[in-house]
C-alpha positions in Angstrom: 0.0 0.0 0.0 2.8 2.7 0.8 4.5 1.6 -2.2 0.9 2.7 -4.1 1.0 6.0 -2.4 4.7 6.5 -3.2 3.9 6.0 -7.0 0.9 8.6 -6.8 3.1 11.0 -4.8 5.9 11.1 -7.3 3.4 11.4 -10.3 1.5 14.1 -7.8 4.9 16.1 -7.4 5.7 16.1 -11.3 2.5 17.2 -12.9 2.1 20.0 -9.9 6.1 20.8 -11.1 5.1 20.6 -14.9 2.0 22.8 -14.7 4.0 25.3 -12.5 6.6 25.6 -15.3 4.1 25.9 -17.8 2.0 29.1 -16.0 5.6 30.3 -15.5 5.9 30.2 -19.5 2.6 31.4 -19.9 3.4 34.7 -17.7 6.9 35.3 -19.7 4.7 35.6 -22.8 1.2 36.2 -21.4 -0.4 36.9 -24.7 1.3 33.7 -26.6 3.1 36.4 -29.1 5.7 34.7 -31.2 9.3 35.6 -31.2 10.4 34.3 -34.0 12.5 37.0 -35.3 16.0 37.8 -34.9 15.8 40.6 -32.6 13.8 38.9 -29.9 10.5 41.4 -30.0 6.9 40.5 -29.9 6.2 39.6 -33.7 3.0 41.2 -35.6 -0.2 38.8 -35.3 -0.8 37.1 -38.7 1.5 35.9 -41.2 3.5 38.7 -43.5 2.1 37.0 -46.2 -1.8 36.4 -46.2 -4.7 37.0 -48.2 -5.5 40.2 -45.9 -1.9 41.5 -46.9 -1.9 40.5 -50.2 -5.4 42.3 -51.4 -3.6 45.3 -49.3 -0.2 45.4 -51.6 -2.6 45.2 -54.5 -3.6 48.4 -53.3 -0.7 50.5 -54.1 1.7 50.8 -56.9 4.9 52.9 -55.6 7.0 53.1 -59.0 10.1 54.2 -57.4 10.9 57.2 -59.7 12.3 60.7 -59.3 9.4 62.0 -59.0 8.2 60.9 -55.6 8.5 63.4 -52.8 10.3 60.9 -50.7 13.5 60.7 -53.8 15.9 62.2 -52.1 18.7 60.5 -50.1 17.9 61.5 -46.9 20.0 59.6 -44.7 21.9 61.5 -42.0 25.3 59.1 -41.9 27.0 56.1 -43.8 25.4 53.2 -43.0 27.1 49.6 -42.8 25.4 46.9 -45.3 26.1 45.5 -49.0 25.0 46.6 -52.3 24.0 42.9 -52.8 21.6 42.8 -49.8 18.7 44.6 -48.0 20.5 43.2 -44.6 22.2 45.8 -42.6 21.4 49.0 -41.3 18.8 51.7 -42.8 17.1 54.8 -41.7 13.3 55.0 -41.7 10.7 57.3 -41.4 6.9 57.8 -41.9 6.8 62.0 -42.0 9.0 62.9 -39.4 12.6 62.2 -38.3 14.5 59.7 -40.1 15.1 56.8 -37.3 17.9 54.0 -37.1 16.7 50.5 -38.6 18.2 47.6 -39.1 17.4 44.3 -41.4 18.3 41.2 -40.9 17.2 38.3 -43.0 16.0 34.8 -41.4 14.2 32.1 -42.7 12.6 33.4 -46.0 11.6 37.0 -44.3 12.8 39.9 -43.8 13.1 41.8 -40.6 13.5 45.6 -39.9 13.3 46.9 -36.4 13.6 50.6 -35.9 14.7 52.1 -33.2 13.3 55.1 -31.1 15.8 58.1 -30.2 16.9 56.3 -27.3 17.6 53.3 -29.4 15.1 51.4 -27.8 13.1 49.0 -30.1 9.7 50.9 -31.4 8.9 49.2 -34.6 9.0 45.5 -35.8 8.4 44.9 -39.8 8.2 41.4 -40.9 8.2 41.1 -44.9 8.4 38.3 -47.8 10.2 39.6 -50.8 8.7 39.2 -54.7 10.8 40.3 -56.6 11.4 44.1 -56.1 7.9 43.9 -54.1 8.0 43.8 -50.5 4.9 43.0 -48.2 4.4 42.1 -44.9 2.8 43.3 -40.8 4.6 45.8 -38.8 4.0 45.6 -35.0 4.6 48.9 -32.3 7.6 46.4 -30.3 5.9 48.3 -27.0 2.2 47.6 -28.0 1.1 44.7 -29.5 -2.0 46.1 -30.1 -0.3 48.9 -32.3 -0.1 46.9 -35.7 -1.0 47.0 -39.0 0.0 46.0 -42.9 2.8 47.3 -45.3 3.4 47.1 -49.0 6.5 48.3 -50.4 8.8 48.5 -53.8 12.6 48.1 -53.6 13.8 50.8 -55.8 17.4 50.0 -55.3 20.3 48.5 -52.8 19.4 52.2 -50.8 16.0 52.7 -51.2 12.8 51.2 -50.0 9.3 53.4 -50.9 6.2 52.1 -48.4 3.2 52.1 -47.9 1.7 51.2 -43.8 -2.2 52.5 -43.7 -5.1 52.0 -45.2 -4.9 55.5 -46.4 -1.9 55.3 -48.4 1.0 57.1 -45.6 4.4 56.3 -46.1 7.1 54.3 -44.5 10.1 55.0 -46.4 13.5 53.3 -45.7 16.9 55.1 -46.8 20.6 53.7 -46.3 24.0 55.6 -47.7 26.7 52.7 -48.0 30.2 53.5 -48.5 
């Protein structure tokens, strides 16, 4: 009989231990956000590449030319990256100052976090690449409930034109290489 009651205590103590470890979990991440990207930031809900972002990319055609009123090179410093690559780092902005990004590319997605002027992470974008077509879900990294959808066109190794509302505002992403 104690040998009985030994069994159930062990098998007691390790699901009590197991449950415990898993509301422990479930209080690191309370919300069940994924963290799949590089930098370690809540990720946007919903994939970067769903019907809801696709029919939103259809949207908008951003044809990259001299015309637009975010041409320039606006960059405030040399950045570090390749011609051959979007990895690296990039300044972006969405009508006011431009504010330190940086891409990094990981399993078949992009990944551009910007960073607030006390380099604290403030934006997550999570994109799939098509060509010179870039689409995806952005995510406020201090709000989860801040998110939304972005279309973009990749005009060339130092420029990125974007679109990130419904209403057609832009998110533009510059980089000056050396």
């Amino acid at each position: 009989m104690s040998r009985i009651k030994g069994t159930i205590m062990k098998k007691r103590t390790l699901l009590l231990t197991t449950l415990t470890l898993l509301m422990l979990a479930a209080c690191a991440n309370p919300f069940g956000a994924r963290k799949a990207n590089p930098f370690g930031v809540t990720d946007p809900p919903g994939s970067p590449d769903d019907s809801a972002v696709q029919a939103f990319a259809a949207r908008f055609n951003l044809p990259g030319d001299e015309r637009d009123p975010n041409a320039a090179a606006w960059p405030p410093r040399i950045t570090e990256g390749r011609a051959d690559s979007l990895e690296g780092e990039w300044f972006s902005r969405w009508g006011g100052p431009a504010e330190p990004t940086t891409c990094q590319e990981s399993g078949g997605r992009l990944y551009f976090l910007t960073r607030d002027t006390t380099a604290k992470p403030a934006w997550l974008l999570v994109a799939v690449r098509e060509g010179n077509r870039l689409r995806g879900r952005w995510v406020n990294a201090t709000n989860r409930n801040d998110n939304g959808i972005f279309t973009g066109t990749v005009v060339g190794h130092d420029r990125i034109d974007g679109v990130w509302t419904s209403d057609g505002a832009r998110w533009d992403f510059r980089r000056r290489l050396q």
